[in-house]
C-alpha positions in Angstrom: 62.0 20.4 62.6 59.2 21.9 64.7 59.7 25.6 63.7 59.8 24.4 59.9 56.8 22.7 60.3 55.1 25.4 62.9 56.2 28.3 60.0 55.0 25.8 57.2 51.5 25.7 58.7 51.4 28.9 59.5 52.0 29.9 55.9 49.5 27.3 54.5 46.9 29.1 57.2 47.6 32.4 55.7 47.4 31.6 52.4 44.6 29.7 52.7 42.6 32.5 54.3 43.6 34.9 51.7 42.2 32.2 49.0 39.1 32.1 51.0 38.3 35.9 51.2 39.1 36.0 47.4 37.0 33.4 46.6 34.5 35.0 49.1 34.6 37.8 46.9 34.5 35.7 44.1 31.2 33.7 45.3 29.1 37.3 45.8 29.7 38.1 42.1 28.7 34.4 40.9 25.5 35.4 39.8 27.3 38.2 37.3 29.7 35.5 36.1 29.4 33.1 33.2 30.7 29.8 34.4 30.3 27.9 38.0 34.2 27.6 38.0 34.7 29.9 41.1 33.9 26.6 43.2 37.1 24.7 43.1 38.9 28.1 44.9 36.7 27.2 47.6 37.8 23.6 48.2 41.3 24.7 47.4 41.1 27.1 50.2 39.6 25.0 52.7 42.2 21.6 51.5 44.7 23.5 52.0 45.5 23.3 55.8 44.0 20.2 55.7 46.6 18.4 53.3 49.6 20.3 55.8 47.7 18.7 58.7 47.7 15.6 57.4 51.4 15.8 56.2 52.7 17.3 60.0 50.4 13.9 61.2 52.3 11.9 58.7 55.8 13.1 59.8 54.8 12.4 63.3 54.3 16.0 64.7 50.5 16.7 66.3 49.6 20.1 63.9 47.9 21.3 67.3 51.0 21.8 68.8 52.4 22.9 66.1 50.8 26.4 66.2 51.6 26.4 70.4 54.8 28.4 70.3 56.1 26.3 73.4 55.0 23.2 72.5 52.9 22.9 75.3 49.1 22.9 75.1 47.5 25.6 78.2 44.8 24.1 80.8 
């Protein structure tokens, strides 16, 4: 259960950061854009490892250790 949940937040990370340079990109051409639509990328991107936090919290896993490889959090 760990590594399923350790590769699913992992993959929520990533794809979350991808969304946010996108809508990065997205937000610099705003002012060239018609609509005020390129907002709800944004939120998306940021929700994202939010919601699989909250899900990992929910299933009783800490999301912390979750991204430590040995399950062990360094001093």
């Amino acid at each position: 259960m760990r590594r399923v949940s350790t590769l699913l937040l992992e993959v929520a990370l990533l794809l979350s950061a991808v969304a946010a340079l996108f809508y990065l990109v997205r937000m610099i051409l705003a002012p060239f854009m018609r609509h005020d639509w390129f907002w709800g990328g944004a939120v998306a991107s940021v929700a994202g490892p939010v919601l699989i936090a909250a899900a990992l919290r929910l299933l009783g896993e800490d999301p912390a250790r979750a991204l430590l490889r040995d399950g062990e959090i360094p001093r």
